[in-house]
C-alpha positions in Angstrom: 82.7 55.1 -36.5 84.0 58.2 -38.9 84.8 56.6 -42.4 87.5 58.3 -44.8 88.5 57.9 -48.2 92.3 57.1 -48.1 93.3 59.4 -51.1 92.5 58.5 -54.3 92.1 55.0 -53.4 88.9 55.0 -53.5 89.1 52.7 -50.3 87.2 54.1 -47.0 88.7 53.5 -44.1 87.3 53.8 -40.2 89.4 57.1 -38.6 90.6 54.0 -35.8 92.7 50.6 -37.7 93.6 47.6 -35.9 97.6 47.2 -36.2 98.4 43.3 -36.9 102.0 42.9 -34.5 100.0 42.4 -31.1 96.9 40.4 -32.1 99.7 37.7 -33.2 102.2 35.5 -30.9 104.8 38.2 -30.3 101.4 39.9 -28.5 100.0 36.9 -26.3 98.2 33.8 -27.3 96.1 32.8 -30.1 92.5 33.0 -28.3 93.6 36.2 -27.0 94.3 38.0 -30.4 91.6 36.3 -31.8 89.4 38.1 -29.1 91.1 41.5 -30.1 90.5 40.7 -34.0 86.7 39.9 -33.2 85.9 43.0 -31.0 87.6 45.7 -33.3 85.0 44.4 -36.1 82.5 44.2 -33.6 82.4 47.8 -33.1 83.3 49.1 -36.3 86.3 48.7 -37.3 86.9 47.8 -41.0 91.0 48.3 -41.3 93.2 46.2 -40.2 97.4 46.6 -40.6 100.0 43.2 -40.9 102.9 42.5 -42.5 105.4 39.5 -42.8 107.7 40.9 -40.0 104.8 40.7 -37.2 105.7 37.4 -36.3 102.1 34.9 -37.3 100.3 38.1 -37.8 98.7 37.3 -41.3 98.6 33.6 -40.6 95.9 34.7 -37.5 94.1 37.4 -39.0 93.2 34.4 -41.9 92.2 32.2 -39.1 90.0 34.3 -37.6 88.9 36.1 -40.5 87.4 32.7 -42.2 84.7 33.7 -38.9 83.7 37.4 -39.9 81.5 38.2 -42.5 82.0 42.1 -42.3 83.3 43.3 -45.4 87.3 44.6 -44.4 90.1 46.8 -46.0 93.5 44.8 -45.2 96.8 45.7 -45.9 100.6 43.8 -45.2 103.8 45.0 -46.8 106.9 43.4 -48.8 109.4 43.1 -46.3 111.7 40.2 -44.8 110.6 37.2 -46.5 111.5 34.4 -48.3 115.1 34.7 -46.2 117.8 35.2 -46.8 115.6 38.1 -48.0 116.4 39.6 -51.3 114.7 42.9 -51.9 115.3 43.8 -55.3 114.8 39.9 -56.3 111.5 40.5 -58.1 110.4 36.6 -58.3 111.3 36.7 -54.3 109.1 39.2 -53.9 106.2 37.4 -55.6 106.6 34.5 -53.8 106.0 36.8 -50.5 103.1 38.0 -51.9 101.5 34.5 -52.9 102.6 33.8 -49.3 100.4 36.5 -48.2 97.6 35.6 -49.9 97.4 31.6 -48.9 97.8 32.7 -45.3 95.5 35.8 -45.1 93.3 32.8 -47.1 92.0 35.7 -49.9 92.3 36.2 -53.3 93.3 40.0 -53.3 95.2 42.2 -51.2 93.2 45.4 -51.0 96.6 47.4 -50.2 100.1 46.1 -50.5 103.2 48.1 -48.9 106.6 47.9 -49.2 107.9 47.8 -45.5 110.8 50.1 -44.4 111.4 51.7 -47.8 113.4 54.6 -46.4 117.3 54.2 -46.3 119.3 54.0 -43.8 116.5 50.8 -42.7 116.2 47.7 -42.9 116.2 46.9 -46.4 117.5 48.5 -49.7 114.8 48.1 -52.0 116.2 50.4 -54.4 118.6 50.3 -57.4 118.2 54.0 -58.1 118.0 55.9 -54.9 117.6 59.7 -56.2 114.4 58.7 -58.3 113.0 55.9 -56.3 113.1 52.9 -58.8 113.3 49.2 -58.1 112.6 45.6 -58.8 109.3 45.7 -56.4 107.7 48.9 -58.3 107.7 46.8 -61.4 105.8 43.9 -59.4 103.5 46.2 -58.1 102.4 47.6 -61.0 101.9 44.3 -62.4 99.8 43.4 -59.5 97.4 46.1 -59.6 96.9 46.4 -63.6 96.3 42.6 -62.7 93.6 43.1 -59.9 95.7 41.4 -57.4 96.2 44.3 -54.9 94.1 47.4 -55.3 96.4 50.2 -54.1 100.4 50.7 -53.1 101.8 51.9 -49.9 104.3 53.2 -48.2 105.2 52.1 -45.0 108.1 54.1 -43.0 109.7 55.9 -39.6 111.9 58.2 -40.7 111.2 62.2 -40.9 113.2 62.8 -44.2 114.0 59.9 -46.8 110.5 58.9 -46.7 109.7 62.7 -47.3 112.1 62.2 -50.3 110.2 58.9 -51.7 106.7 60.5 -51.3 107.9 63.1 -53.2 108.1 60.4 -56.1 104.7 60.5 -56.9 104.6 56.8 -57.1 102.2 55.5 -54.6 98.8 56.0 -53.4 99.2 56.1 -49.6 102.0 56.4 -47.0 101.8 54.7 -43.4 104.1 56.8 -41.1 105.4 55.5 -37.6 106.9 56.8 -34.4 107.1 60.6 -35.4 103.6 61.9 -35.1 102.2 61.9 -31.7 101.4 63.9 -28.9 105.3 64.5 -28.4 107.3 63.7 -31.2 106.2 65.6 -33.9 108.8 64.8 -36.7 106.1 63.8 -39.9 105.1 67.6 -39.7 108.1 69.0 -41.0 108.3 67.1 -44.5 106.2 64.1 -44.3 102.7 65.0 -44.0 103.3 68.1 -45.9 104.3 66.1 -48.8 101.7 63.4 -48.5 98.9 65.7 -48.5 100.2 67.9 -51.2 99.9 64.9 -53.4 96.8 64.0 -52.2 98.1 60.8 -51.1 95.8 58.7 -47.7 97.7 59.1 -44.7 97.6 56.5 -42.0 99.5 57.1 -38.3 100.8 54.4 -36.5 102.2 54.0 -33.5 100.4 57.0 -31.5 101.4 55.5 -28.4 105.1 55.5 -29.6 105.8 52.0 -28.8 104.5 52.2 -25.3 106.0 55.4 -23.9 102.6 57.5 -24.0 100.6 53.9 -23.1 100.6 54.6 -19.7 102.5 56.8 -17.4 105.6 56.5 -16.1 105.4 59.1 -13.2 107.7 57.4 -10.9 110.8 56.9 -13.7 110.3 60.4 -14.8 110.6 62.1 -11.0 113.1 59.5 -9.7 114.7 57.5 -12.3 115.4 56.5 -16.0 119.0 58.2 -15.6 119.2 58.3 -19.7 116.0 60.5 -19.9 117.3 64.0 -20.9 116.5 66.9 -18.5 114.4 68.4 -21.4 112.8 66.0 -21.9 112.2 64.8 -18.9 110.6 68.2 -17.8 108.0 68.0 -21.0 107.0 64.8 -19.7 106.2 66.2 -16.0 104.4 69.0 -18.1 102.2 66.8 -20.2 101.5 64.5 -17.2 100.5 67.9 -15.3 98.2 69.4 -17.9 96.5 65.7 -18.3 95.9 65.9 -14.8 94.4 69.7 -15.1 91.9 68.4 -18.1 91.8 65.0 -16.1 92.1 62.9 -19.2 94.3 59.8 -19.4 97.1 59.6 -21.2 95.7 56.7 -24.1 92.7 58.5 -24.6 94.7 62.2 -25.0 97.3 60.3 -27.8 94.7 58.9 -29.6 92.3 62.1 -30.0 95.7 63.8 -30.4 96.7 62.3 -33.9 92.7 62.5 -35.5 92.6 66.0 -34.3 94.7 67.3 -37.4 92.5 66.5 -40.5 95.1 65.0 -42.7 94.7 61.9 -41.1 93.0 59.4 -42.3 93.3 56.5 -40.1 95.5 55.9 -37.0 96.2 52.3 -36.3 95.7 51.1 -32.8 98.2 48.3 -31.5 96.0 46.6 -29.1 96.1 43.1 -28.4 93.4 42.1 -26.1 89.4 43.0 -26.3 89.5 45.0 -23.3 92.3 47.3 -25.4 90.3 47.8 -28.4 87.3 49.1 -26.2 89.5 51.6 -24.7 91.0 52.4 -28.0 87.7 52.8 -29.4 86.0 54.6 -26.6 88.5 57.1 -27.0 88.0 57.4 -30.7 84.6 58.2 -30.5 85.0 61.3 -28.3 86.0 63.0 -31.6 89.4 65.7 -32.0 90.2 67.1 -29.0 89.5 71.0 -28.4 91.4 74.0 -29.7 92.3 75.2 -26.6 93.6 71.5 -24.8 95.9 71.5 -28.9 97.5 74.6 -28.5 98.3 73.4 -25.2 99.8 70.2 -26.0 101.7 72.0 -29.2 103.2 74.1 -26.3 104.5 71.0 -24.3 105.4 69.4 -27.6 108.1 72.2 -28.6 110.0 71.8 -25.4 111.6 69.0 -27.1 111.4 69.4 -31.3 114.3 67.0 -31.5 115.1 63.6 -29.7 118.1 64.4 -27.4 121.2 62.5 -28.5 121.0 59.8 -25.6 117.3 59.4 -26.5 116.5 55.6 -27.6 113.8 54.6 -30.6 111.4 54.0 -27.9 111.5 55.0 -24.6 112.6 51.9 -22.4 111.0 52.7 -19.1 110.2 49.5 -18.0 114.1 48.1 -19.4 118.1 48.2 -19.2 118.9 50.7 -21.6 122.7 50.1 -22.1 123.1 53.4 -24.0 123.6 55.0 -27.9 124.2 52.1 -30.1 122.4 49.6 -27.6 118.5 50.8 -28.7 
């Protein structure tokens, strides 16, 4: 598999990470995400993406990690622990990251991010909003002039504050989720651009977009999910139709989608079971997808540059979406 250097990090990454959430219990059982864990290394893979927040993530990757031998680049974040969480409580903070540590059972963290640093989210990390300064940049800058963690991160959803705190100059690598795929395309407009200008290592998550490109969903989209916009709802029945033209499914088309534009480094995969990460990496290996099958998709893709007002996060196919301020 395609190794990149993630910025100036000095860290090379595969072009395909595992993301931590469904290898843990919120995605099945232990043996199962152990499984997952052990076939991503298997073939290749040497990046793999946790955090606090994923349920036992960390707690399983050290499990299974005390059985692989294969040297690996992992990363969690600063986010939602010790609770009540306090995130400008700098000693707080460290405590989450010895936490990190005893449970991933290593010494160093090869890349620590702050999770969610992008206001109106989850947690307001900073004291001084316009010039992005906090508690947790002071602690991780201690960590890395002490060798603890070898580079900072960045790990956000939004199209525009996180532009705004790339901007700062002050980390070495941003993780951006649910707004670069094969139909929302928000990161393009300010996120990206900054990253890259600042030579920053760029890492995609999410290119399935929480499930709605994981599969397809032809019988909501021509009879049902009332909430889906006509718009969008008539890019969908044009991507499902050109897919069908190039006769490529829909994993494999999202994946090759987000490598295809070079200022990716890594896209992280959220597989949760063996058979997943084969897929995953089968599609990976075909390489970017054609000029001719991208200009296509950036076609389908502009039918909808905006998510429609009634649009939810994700889309909730398979659930009873109740509506704005229900998601």
């Amino acid at each position: 598999m395609n190794l990149k250097l993630l910025g100036s990090t000095g860290l090379r990454v595969t072009q395909l990470g595992l993301g931590g959430l469904f290898v843990s219990s919120f995605g099945g059982p232990f043996e199962q995400g152990k499984a997952a864990i052990k076939r991503a290394v298997a073939l290749g893979i040497n990046y793999i993406d946790t955090a606090p927040g994923y349920a036992n993530s960390e707690e399983v990757l050290g499990r299974v990690l005390e059985e692989i031998d294969a040297p690996l680049i992992i990363s969690t974040k600063l986010g939602g622990r010790p609770q009540p969480f306090e995130p400008q409580n700098r000693d707080a903070l460290m405590r989450s990251v010895e936490e990190s540590l005893r449970l991933l059972k290593r010494d160093t963290i090869d890349m620590l991010m702050i999770h969610e640093p992008d206001r109106p989210r989850q947690y307001d990390w900073w004291t001084d909003w316009e010039t992005v300064n906090g508690p947790v940049l002071e602690l991780i800058r201690q960590l890395k002039r002490d060798g603890t963690i070898k580079a900072t991160g960045l790990g956000g959803t939004t199209a525009y504050e996180l532009a705004h705190i790339i901007r700062s100059g002050k980390f070495d690598v941003v993780l951006t989720a649910f707004n670069y795929s094969l139909l929302w395309r928000e990161a393009e407009i300010e996120v990206l651009p900054a990253a890259k200008k600042l030579g920053m290592g760029i890492i995609a998550g999410s290119p399935l977009q929480q499930g709605a490109l994981a599969r397809r969903y032809d019988q909501q989209v021509n009879n049902g999910a009332l909430w889906l916009s006509s718009p969008r709802r008539k890019q969908f029945k044009a991507l499902y139709g050109f897919l069908d033209e190039i006769n490529m499914p829909i994993v494999e088309a999202s994946i090759r989608f987000v490598i295809s534009n070079p200022a990716i480094d890594c896209v992280l995969m959220g597989a949760r079971s063996a058979e997943e990460v084969e897929g995953n990496v089968a599609a990976i290996e075909k390489g970017p997808l054609p000029t001719d099958v991208l200009k296509r998709l950036e076609e389908i893709a502009a039918l909808v540059p905006f998510r429609p007002f009634e649009e939810p996060f994700g889309l909730p196919f398979n659930s009873d979406y109740k509506g704005p301020g229900w998601a």
